[in-house]
Every structure is written in structure tokens, then in C-alpha cells.
C-alpha positions as CSV (number, residue, x, y, z in Angstrom):
1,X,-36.3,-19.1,-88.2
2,X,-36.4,-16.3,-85.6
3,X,-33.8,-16.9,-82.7
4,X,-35.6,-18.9,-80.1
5,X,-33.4,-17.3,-77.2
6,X,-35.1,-13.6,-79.0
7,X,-37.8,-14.4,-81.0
8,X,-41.5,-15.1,-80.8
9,X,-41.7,-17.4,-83.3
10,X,-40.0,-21.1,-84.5
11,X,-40.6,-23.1,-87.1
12,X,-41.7,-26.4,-86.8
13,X,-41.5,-29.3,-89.4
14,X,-44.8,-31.3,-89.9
15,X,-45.4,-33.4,-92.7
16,X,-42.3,-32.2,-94.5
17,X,-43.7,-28.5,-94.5
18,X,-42.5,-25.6,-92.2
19,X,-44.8,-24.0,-90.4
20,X,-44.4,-20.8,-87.9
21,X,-45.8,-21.5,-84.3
22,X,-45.9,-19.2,-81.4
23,X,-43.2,-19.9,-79.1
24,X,-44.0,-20.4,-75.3
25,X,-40.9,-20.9,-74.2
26,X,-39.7,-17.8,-71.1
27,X,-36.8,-15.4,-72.2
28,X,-33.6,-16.1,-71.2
29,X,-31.7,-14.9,-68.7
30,X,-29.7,-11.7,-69.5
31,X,-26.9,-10.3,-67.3
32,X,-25.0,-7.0,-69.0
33,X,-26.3,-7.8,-72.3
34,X,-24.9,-11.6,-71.9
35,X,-27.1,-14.7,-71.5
36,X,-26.1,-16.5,-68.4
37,X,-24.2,-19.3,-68.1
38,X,-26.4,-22.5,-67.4
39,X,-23.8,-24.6,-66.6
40,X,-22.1,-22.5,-63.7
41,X,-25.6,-22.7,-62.0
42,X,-25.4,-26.7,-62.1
43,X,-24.0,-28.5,-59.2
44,X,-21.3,-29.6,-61.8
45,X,-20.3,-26.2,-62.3
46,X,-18.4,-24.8,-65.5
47,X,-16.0,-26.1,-67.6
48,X,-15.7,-23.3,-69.7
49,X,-12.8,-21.0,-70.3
50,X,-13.2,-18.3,-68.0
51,X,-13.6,-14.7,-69.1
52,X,-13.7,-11.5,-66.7
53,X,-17.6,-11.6,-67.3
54,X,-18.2,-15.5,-66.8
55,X,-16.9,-17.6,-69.8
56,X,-16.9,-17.9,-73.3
57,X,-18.0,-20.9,-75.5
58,X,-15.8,-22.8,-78.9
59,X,-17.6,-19.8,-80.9
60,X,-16.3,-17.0,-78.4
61,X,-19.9,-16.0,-77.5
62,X,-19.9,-14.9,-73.4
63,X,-21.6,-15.9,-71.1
64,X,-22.1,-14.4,-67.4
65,X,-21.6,-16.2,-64.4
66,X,-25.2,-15.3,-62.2
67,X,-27.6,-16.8,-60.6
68,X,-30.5,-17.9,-63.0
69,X,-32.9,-18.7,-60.6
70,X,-37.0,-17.3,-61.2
71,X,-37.8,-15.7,-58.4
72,X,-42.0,-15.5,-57.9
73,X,-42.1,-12.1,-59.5
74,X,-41.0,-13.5,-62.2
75,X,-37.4,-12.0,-62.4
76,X,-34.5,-13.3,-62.6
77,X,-31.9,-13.3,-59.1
78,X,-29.1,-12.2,-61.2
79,X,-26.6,-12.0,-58.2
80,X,-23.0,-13.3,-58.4
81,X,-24.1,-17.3,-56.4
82,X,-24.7,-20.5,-57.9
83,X,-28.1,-21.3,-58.4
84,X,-27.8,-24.9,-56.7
85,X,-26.1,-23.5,-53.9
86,X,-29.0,-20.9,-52.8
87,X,-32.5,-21.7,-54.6
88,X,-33.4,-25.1,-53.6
């Protein structure tokens, strides 16, 4: 199975057998070569520990703290606010 964060494709279980289906799904959010952080663009903010680029998970992936909002050219905001703060 190809990364779904990456790829195009994911495999899907149906009837017991695996089959490859496009996947629809937008790319994620990138900031620096770093996904962003979801959870710092929640109104319950994160709980993460903090890194000099955002945070890091249990794993020690990073993440960047930006704004992940889509704006209608389809790019990402990718400044240094909350989301919930300034896209409403």
C-alpha cells in the first residue's frame, strides 16, 4: 500500500481480496518538507511536545505549526496563525 499522505493509490479490502483504487483524497499540507500539524489548527490547540519547527509525535516525526487552511486557489495559507483563529 502506497502512503495515502504521498501516493495515488490504496488498497481497499472487499470480499477478503485487496484491490488498488484511485485515491481522491487532496495532498496534505507541507510546510519545509514537514506535514502540518492538524491539531495546532484546532481550537483545542496542541498537545504535542514542541520542536523549533512545530512538534514532534511518540514516533519523532515533525510536524510544522501553519495554518492549513485552502484558500480558493487551491493553496495552502501556510502562515505562522491558527487556522480557527483566522479562516472561519
Amino acid at each position: 500500500m502506497v502512503d495515502p499522505c504521498i501516493g495515488n493509490y490504496i488498497t481497499h479490502y472487499i470480499g477478503g481480496r485487496a484491490t488498488n483504487k484511485a485515491d481522491t483524497r487532496q495532498p496534505a499540507a507541507r510546510f519545509n518538507g514537514l506535514f502540518v500539524c492538524h491539531a495546532y489548527n484546532e481550537s483545542t490547540g496542541c498537545k504535542r511536545d514542541k520542536t523549533h519547527k512545530g512538534c514532534k509525535n511518540n514516533t519523532g516525526m515533525e510536524f510544522a505549526h501553519v495554518c492549513n487552511y485552502r484558500k480558493g486557489d487551491g493553496d495552502f495559507c501556510l502562515t505562522g496563525h491558527e487556522r480557527w483563529k483566522n479562516h472561519k
